[in-house]
Structures are given as C-alpha cells and as structure tokens.
C-alpha positions as CSV (number, residue, x, y, z in Angstrom):
1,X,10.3,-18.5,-8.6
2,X,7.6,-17.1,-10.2
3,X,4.1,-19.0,-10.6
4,X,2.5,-17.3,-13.3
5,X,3.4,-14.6,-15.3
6,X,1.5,-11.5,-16.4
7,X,2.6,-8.5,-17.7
8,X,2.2,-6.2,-20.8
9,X,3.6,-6.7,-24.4
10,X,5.2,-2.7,-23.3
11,X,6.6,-3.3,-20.5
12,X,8.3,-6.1,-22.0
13,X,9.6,-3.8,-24.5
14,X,10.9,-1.1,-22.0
15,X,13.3,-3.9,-20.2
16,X,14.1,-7.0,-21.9
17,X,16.9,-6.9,-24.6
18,X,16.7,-9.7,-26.9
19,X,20.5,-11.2,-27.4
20,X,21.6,-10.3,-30.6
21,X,24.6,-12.5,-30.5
22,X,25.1,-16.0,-30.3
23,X,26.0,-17.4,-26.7
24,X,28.6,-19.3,-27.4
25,X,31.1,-15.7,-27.1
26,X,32.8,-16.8,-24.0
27,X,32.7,-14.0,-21.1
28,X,35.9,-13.4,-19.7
29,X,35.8,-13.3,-15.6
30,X,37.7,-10.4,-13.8
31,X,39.4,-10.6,-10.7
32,X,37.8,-10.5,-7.8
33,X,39.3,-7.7,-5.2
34,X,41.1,-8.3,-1.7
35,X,38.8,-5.9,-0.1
36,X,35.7,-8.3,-1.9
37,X,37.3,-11.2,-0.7
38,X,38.6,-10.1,3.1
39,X,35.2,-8.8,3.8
40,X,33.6,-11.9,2.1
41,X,35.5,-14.0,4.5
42,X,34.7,-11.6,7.7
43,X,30.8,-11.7,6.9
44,X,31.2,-15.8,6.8
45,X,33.3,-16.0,10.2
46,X,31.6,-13.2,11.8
47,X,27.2,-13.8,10.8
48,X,27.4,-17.6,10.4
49,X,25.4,-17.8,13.5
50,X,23.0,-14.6,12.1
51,X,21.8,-15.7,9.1
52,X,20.3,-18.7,11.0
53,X,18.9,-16.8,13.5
54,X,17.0,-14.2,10.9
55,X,16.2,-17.3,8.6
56,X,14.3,-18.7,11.8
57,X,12.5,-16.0,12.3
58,X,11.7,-15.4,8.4
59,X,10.1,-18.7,7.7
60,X,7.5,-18.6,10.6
61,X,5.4,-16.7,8.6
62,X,2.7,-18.6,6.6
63,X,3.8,-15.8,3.9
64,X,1.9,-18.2,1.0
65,X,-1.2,-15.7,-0.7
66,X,-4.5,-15.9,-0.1
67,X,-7.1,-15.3,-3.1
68,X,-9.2,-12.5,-2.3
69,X,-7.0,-10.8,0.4
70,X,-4.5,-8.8,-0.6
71,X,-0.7,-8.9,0.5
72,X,-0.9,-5.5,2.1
73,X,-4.2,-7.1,4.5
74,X,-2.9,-10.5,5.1
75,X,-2.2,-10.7,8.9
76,X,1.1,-13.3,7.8
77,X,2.7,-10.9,5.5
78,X,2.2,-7.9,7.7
79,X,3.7,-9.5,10.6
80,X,6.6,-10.9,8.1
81,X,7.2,-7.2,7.0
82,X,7.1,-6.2,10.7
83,X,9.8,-8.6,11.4
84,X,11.7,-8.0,8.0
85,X,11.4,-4.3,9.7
86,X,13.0,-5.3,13.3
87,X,16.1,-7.3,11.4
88,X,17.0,-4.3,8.9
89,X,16.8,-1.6,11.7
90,X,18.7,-3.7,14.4
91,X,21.4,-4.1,11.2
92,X,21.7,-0.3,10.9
93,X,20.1,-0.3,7.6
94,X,17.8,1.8,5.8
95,X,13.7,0.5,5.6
96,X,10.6,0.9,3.1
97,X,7.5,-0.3,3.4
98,X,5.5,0.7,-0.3
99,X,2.9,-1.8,0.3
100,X,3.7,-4.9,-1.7
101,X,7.6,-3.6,-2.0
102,X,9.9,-3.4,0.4
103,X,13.0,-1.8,0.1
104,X,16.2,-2.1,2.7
105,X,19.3,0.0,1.9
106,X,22.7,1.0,2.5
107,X,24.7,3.7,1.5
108,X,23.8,6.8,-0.4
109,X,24.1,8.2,-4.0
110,X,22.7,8.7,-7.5
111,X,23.9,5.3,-8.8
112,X,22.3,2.1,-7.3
113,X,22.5,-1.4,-7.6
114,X,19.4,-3.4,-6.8
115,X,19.0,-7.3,-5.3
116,X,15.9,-8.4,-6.2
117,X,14.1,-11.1,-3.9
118,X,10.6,-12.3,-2.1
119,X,8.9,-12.7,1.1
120,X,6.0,-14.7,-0.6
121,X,5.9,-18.7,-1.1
122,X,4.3,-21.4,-2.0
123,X,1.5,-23.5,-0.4
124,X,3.1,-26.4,1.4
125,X,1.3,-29.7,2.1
126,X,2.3,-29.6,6.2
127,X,2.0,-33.8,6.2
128,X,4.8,-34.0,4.1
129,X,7.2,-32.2,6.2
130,X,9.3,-34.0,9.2
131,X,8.7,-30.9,11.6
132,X,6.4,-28.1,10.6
133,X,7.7,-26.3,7.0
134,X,7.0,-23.0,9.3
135,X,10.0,-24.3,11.9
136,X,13.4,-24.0,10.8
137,X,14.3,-27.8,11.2
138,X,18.3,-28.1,11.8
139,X,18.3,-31.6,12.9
140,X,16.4,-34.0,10.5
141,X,18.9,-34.0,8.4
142,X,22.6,-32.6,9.8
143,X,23.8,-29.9,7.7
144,X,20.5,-28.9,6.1
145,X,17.9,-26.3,7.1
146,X,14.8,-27.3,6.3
147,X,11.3,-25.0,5.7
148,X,9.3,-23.3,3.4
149,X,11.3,-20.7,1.6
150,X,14.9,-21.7,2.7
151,X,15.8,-21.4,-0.6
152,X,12.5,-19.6,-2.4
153,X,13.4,-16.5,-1.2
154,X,14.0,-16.1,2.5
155,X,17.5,-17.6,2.9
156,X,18.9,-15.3,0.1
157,X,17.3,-12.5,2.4
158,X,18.8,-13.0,5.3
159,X,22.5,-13.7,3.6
160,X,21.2,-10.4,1.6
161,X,20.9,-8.6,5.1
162,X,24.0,-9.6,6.6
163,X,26.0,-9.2,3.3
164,X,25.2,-5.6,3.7
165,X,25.8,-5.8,7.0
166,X,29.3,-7.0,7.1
167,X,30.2,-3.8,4.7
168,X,28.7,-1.4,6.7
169,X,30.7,-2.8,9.6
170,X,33.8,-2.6,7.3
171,X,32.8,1.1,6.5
172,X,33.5,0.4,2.6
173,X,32.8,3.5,0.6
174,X,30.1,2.7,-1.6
175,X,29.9,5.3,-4.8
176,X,26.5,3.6,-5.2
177,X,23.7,2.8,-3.0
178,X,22.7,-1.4,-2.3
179,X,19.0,-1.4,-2.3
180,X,18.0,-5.1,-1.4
181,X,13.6,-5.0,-2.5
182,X,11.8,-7.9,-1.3
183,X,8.3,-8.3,-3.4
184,X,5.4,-9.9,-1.6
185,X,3.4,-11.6,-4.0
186,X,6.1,-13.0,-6.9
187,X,4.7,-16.2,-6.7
188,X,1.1,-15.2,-7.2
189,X,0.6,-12.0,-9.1
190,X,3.1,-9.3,-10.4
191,X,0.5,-6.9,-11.3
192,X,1.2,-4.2,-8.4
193,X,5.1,-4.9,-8.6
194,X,4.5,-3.6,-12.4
195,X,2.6,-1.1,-11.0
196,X,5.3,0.1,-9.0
197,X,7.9,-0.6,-12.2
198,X,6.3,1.9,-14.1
199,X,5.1,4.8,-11.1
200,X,9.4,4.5,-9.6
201,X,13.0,4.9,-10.7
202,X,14.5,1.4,-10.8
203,X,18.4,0.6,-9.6
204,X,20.5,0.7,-12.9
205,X,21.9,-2.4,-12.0
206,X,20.4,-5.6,-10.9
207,X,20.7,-8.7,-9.7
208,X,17.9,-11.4,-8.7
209,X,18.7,-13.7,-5.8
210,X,16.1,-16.0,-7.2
211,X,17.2,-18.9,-9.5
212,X,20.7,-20.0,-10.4
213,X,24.3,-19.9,-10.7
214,X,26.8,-18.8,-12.5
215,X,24.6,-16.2,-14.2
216,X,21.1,-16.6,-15.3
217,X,20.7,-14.5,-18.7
218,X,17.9,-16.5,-20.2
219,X,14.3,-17.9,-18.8
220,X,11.9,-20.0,-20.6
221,X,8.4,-18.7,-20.8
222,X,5.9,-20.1,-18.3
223,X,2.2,-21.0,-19.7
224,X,-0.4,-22.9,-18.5
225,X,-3.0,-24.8,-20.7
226,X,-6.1,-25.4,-19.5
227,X,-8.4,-28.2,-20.8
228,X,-12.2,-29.4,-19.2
229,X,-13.1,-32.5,-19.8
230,X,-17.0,-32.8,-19.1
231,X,-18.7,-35.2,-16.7
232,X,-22.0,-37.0,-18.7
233,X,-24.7,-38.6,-16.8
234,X,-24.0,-42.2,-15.5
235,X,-25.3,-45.3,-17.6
236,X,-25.9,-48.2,-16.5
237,X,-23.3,-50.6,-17.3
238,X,-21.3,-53.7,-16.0
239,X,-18.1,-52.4,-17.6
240,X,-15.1,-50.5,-15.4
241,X,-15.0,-47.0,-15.5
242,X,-13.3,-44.2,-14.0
243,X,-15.3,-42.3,-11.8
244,X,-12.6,-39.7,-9.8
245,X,-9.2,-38.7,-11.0
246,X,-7.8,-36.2,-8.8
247,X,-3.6,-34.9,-8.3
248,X,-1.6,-31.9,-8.4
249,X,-1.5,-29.0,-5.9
250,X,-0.4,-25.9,-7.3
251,X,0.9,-24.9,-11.0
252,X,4.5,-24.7,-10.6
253,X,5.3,-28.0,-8.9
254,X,5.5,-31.2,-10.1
255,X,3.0,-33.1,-8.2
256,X,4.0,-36.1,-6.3
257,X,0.1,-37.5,-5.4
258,X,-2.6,-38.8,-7.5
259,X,-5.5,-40.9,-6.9
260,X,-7.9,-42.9,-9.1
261,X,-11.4,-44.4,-8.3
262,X,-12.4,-47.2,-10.6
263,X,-16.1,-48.6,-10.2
264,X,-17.0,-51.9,-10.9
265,X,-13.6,-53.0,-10.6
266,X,-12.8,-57.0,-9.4
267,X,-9.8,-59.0,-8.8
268,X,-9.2,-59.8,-11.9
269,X,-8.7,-55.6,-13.0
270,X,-6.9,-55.6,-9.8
271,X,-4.1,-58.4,-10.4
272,X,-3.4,-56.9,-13.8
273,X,-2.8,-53.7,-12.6
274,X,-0.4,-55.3,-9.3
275,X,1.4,-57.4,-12.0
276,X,2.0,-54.1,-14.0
277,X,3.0,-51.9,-10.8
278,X,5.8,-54.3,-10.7
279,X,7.7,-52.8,-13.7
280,X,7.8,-49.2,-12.0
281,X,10.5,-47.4,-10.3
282,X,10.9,-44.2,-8.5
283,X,7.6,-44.4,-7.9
284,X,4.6,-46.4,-5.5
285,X,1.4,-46.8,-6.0
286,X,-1.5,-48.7,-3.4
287,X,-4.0,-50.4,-4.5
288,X,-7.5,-51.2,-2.5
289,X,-10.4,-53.0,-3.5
290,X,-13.1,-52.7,-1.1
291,X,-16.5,-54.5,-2.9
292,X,-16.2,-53.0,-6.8
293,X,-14.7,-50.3,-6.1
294,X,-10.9,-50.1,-6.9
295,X,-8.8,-47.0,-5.3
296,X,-5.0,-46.3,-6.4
297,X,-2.6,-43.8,-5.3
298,X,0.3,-42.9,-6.9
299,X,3.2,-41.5,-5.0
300,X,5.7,-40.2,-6.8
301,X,8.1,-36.8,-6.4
302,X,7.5,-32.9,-5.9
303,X,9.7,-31.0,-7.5
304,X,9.6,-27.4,-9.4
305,X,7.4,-27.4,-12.3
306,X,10.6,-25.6,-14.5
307,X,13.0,-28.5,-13.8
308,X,10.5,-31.6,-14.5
309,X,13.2,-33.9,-14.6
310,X,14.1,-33.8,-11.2
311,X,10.6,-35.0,-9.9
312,X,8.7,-38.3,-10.5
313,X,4.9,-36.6,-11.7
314,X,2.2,-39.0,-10.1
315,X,-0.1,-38.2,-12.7
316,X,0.5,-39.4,-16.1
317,X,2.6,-42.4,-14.2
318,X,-1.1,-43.0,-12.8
319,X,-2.9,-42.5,-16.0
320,X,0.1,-44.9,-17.8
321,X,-0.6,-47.3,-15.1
322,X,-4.5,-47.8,-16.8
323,X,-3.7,-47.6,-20.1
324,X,-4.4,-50.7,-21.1
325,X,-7.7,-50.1,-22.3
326,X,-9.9,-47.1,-23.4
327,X,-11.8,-45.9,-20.7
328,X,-15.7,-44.4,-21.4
329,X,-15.8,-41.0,-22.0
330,X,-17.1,-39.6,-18.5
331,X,-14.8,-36.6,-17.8
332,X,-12.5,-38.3,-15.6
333,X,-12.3,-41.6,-18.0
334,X,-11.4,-39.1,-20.8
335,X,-9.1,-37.4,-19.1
336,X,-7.0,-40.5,-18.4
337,X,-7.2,-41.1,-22.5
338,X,-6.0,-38.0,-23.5
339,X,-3.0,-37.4,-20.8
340,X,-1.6,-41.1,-22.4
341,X,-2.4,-40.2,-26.0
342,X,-0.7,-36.8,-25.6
343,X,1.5,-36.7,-22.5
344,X,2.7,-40.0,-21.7
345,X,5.7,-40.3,-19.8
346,X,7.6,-37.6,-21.5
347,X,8.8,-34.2,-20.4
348,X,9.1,-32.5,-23.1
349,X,5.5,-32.6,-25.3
350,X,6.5,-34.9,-27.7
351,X,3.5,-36.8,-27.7
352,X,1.2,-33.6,-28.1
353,X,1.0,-32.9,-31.9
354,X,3.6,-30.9,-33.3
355,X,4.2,-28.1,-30.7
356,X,7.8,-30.1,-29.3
357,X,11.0,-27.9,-30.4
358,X,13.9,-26.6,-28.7
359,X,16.6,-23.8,-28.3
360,X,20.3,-24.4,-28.8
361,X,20.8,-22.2,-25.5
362,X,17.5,-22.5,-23.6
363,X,16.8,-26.0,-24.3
364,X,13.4,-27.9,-25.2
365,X,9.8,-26.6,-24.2
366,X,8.8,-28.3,-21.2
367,X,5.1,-30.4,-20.7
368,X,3.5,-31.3,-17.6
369,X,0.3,-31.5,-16.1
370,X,-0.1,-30.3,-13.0
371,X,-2.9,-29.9,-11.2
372,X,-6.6,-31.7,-11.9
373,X,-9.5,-29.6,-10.6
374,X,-13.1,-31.0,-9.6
375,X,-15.4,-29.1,-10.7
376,X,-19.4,-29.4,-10.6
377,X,-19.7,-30.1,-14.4
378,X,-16.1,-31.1,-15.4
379,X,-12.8,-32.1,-14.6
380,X,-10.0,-29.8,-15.4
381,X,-7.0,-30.2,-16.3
382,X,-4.0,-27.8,-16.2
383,X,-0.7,-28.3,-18.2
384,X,2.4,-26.4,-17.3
385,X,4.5,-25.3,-20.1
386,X,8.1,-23.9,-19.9
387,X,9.0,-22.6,-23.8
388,X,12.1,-21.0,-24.7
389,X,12.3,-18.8,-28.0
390,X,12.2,-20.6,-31.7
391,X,8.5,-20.3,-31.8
392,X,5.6,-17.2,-32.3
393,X,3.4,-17.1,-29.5
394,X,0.6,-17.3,-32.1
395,X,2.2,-20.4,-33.6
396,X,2.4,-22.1,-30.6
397,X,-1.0,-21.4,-29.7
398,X,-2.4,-23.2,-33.5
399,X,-0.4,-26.2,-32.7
400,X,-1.9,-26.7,-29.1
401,X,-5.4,-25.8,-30.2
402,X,-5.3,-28.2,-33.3
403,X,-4.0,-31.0,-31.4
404,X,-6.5,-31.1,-28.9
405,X,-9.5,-30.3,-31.3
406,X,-8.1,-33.5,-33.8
407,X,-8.3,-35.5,-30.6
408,X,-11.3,-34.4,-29.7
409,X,-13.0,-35.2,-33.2
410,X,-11.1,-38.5,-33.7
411,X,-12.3,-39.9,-30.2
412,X,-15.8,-38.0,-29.9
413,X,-14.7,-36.8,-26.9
414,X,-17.0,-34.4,-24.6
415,X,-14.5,-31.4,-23.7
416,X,-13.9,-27.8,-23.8
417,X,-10.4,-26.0,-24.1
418,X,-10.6,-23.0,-21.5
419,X,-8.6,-20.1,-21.8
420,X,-4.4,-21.0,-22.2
421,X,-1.8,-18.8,-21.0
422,X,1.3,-18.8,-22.6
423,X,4.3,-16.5,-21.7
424,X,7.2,-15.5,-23.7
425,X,10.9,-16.0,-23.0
426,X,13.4,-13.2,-21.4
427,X,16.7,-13.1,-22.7
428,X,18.8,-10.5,-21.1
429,X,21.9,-9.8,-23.8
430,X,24.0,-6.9,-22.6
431,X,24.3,-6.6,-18.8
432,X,27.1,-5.2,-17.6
433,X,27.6,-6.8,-14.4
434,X,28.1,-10.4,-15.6
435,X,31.5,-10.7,-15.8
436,X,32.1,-9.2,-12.1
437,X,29.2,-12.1,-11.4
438,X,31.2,-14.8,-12.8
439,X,34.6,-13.4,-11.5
440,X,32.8,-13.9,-8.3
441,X,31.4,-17.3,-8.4
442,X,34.5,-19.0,-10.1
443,X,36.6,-16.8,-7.1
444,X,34.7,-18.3,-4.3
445,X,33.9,-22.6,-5.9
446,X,36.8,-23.0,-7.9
447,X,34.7,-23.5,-10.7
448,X,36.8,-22.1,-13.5
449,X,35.3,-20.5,-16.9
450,X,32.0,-20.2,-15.8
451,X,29.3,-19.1,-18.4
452,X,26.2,-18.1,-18.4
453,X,22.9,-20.2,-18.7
454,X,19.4,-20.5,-19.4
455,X,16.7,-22.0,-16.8
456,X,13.1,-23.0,-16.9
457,X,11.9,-20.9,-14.3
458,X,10.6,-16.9,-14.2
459,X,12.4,-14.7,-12.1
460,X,11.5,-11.3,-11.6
461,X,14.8,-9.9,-13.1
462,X,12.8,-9.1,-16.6
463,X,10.9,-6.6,-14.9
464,X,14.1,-4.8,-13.8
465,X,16.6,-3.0,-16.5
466,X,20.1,-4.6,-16.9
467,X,19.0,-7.6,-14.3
468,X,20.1,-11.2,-14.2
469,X,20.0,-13.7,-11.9
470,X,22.4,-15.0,-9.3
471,X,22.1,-17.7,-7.1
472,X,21.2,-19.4,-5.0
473,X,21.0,-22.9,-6.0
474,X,24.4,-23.9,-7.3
475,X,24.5,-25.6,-10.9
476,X,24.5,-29.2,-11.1
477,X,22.5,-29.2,-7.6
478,X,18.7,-30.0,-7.3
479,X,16.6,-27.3,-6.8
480,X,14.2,-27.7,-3.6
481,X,12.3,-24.4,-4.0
482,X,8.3,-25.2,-4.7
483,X,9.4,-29.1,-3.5
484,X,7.5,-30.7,0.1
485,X,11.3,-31.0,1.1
486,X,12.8,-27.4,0.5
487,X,16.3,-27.2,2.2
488,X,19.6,-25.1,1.9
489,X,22.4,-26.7,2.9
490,X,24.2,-25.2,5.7
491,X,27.2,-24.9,3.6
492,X,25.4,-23.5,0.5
493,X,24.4,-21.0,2.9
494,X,27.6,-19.7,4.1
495,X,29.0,-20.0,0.6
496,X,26.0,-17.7,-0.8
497,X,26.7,-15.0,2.2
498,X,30.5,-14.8,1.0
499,X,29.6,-14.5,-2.8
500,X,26.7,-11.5,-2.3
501,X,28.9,-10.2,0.0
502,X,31.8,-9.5,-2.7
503,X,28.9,-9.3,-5.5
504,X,27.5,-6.1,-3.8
505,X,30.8,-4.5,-2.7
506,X,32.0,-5.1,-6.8
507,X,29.2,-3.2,-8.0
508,X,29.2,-0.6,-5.7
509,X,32.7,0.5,-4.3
C-alpha cells in the first residue's frame, strides 16, 4: 500500500466519485457461477505448487526504490521485470513492458477488466527477519510464507498469474480482455503511473489486489506532518538532558525501535525510570548506564502506519517513559515534550488540539509519529496521518498549524513547522462490479452478507475509473504488509487464488 500520495486536484476529479448515498444500503450478493467455481477449484488443485514456486522467484528481488535512480534504471527492478517477463510467457500470456507499467494479458476485445497490483516494496530491516526477507522462508513458521512482499504485492501476483492461467487452460470465452498491470514504484512515487493514467485508455473495470476484503470502496487520506525541532548550543549545566532521540524507519510503518541518550544521568534517574518500565506491556525497553550517560531502547511492534492499532509505536511509549519532567529545550529534549503534550499514547490525535474527528463509515483520523530524522541543525519529526472525509483540507491544515504554533509560544520552544502534506480521502460510490466481488467472497469463506468497508491505507484503485479494492488480507486478520514479519498464510494463499480466479472469469465471460 501506498506510502505517500501525490496527485492533482484534476485527476482526482476525472476518477473518484464521491458516494452520494449513505452506506448503510445493504448490497445484495449474486450467485456465483459453476463454471466460476469448477475452475476456481481446478486452479487451487492444479497451481498450488505454482504460485509458490513464482512467489519464490518474485521476492528475491530487492524491488524497494532507491532515491535518485529511477525504477526503469534500478538493476533489482529490471531483473524483477525480466523475471515477471519469463513467468507470463511460460504461462501463455500476453507481456508489456511501458517502463514503470507492466501489463500481462489474456484474451482479446474492446471491453477490459483491469487487476491492479505492484512489484515495488518497502525497505526491510534484514536483522529482523529469521532467514533473509529476500528468501521465501516456508519453515520458520509451518503454514506461513514469509518475505518482503508476500502479501504487499507479490503474492497477489503470482495467484494473479495463475488465476489467469487456470482459465486459459479451461479455454473460457472471455467477451472482455484480463489485463493484470503491475506498477513499479506505488510505494514511492505515483507521478509516472499518472503520467501513464492520463497519456493511455484505462480497463473499464477494475479491481486492486492491494488492501482488503470484502470490498474496499473507501480509503482514508494519507498526510505526513513534518515538524523540526532545533538543536541550540550546549550550556554548561549539572542537570539531565536529552542529547539524541532517534526511531522510526520509513513513513508508512509503525516503528518498533527507538533510542534515547540522556547525559548526566545517575542511578538515581536510572531506578526511577526501571521502577516505571515495570508498569509497561507489549513493550521492552533496556536500560544502560555507562559513567553519566544513560542509553534506553524501546522495542515495541512494526506494523502498517494505516492500521496503528495493530503495532506497539516505540516512540511516544519512549518519550512517555521520560515524562516525568520537562526536559531543556535542545531539539531532542523538546521533541520529547511535545510528542507527550500532543501525542501521548493515543492513536487517534486527541491530544493535538482540535484536529481529532471521525467518519461514521471511514472511522477516526489516525496520528502517529513515525520516523525522527538527524539532521545537522535539527531534529525532525514526521507524523503520519490517516483522515477520512468530515473535514476541509484547509481546515485541517488551521487546526494543525495553530496547535503547534500555541505550543510553541506557550513553552518558548525553538522549532520550525516544515512543509505538511495532507491527502484527501477516495470514496468510490457506484462500481459496478461489487456485488459480483461480494458474491465471490461470501461463495468461497462462508462469510454471509458481506459489505463493503473503509481502510486506512491508499491503494492505487483511485487512479483507475470504476476500481475497488479486493483482497488480499482477509477482514478481522492482521495485516503484515510494511511489518519486519510480512507473511501470507499458505491457506490465505490458496483461498485468494480460488476467489481471483472466479473474480476475473465473472467479470469477463
């Protein structure tokens, strides 16, 4: 799922559709044909062995971006393309390479219906992985299949691949062409898959193998504010203070590390903070003392920066862990104040002046700091946000900008807001397609009366007329994707390869 966001106000225009109606109309589900389901079944007996095999070969690339090099010139992607290539040719299906797009098809005719995925990821911390996250580890953990992009994007690929697969070997008539288009930088930039948006005739139908099920019809808006908090020249002084704060690795996931130096710590700072580590759970922090100089680290939980909950963030737990003081205002000392005057353990901003509200359908705004920067003159500070609709942009923005700057009066603090980024939610209203996708889904988990939802994350579907998402994570389950322990069960992955299987050959026969 999507890191950051940026796109025009008019593109926006040209493919989302605002819901007009209120979402609690409950969508009836169809029923799902005995060619869907016979061929389902065949593709699950016949590729369960595949789709391992091409999700081995998938995740060996290092497919993560690297700033100044574009996608087209990185010697990972190429080589993933190439092998992306060799799979879809072997398979008997159709290949395009447009640079950051690729497109594999099946079948012919005017009338297409698109699956929408990605051969980028997301940087992985290789320490925190059992085997290597570029190794697809089967035995870990029996039943799971573990590496970078098992589940963000490369396992829908190759259930994608083999889907199509199974109904070429079936010889379905298709009245409209599957066009599966894997994008190679989703996580990182969306500029040249915009450019190719508005320069190409899209699928009429579409689907993005990218989020969740039942159907995904609404995503929060992703942001990220960005605060500096300035370092000042050192006085002398017998008192603690903070001298390094440092956590986070990337934007979209909840960071699980932090560490804090404190300088002209003793034992007595020291016991006070080991009685209060005491009343913690779900996370550990270490404490070392080594002359004055106290180190902590806080371990906590990764987890994707759209579904806070389902992580344990190791930095305002660390900055909670010292607040029982006011620390000087040195850049990393005033960072610590503000994250537990206007963070503080909560997910959901309600600390942070007035910008907290939430949707009846897409739920409440999310908050969460992310990554802390170290930077010659300042420490930085970056703040994911997740909104959903209720709020202007522009209001939104007033209410961040006037918290901090109160703050920054009230405590005389040294710092700078940089430039904030704030997206806007997608609702898709009117595709046609969702009932067949929840005929589908109830068909194949039992799961009856299915409805669509609303998730945190950014998908690509909003870039794509009549698109919503679909799979692969099931509802209920935790999402791995942007995570140091990404997975897809080995069941989950069967299961998927029997639902896009019956999705495509719905929308297409």
């Amino acid at each position: 799922m999507l890191n950051k966001l940026k796109f025009s106000s008019l593109l926006l225009c040209s493919f989302i559709t605002i819901a007009t109606v209120a979402f609690s109309v409950t969508l009836q589900a169809q029923e799902v044909s005995q060619l869907a389901e016979k061929t389902a079944l065949y593709a699950a007996k016949t590729y369960k062995t595949d789709i391992v095999k091409s999700l081995t070969e998938l995740v060996k690339h290092n497919t993560v971006a690297i700033e100044g090099i574009k996608s087209t010139d990185n010697p990972e992607h190429i080589a993933f393309k190439k092998e992306l290539k060799k799979q879809a040719e072997d398979l008997g299906l159709d290949f395009e390479d447009h640079g950051y797009v690729i497109i594999i098809g099946l079948g012919a005719g005017k009338e297409r219906v698109g699956i929408i995925t990605h051969g980028d990821i997301q940087p992985v911390n290789p320490a925190k992985w059992a085997k290597s996250p570029f190794e697809l580890d089967t035995t870990t953990e029996p039943g799971k299949l573990i590496a970078r992009g098992t589940e963000d994007d490369k396992g829908p690929i190759s259930t994608v691949l083999y889907a199509m697969k199974s109904i070429k070997d079936k010889k379905i008539p298709l009245t409209k062409r599957l066009e599966l288009y894997v994008y190679m930088a989703e996580e990182s930039d969306w500029g040249p898959l915009q450019e190719y948006v508005k320069n190409n005739e899209l699928p009429q139908i579409n689907i993005t193998t990218d989020a969740e099920y039942p159907v995904v019809t609404a995503e929060k808006g992703y942001g990220t504010l960005k605060i500096a908090f300035n370092k000042q020249e050192k006085t002398p002084s017998l008192d603690a203070y903070i001298s390094h704060f440092e956590g986070g690795y990337f934007g979209s996931q909840i960071p699980e590390d932090a560490k804090v130096i404190i300088e002209n710590a003793d034992i007595t700072l020291l016991q006070s903070l080991m009685n209060k580590v005491q009343h913690y759970q779900g996370i550990s922090f270490d404490l070392t003392l080594k002359g004055s100089q106290l180190t902590i680290t806080a371990l906590g939980k990764s987890a994707h920066s759209s579904k806070p909950q389902e992580g344990v963030n190791a930095i305002p737990y660390l900055a909670d862990l010292l607040s029982h003081t006011r620390w000087p205002n040195n850049g990393a000392g005033t960072l610590v104040n503000f994250i537990n005057d206007n963070i503080g353990l909560g997910l959901e901003g309600e600390k942070f002046g007035n910008i907290a509200y939430s949707d009846d359908f897409m739920g409440p705004m999310t908050v969460s700091p992310t990554v802390i920067k170290q930077n010659k003159g300042n420490v930085e500070l970056n703040i994911n946000i997740r909104r959903p609709r209720g709020k202007s942009q522009q209001q939104l923005r007033n209410e961040i900008n006037h918290t901090i700057a109160s703050w920054k009066l009230k405590n005389m603090a040294d710092i700078t807001e940089l430039d904030h980024y704030i997206g806007d939610p997608f609702v898709q209203g009117d595709a046609p397609q969702v009932p067949t996708l929840l005929s589908v889904f109830s068909h194949f988990t039992g799961i009856e009366n299915a409805q669509p939802i609303a998730i945190g994350g950014g998908t690509n579907s909003r870039l794509f007329p009549n698109a919503v998402a679909f799979g692969p994570s099931m509802p209920g389950a935790e999402y791995t994707g942007h995570s140091e322990h990404e997975f897809i069960t080995m069941e989950q992955f069967v299961l998927n390869l029997k639902m896009y299987t019956a999705v495509m050959i719905e929308l297409a026969k």
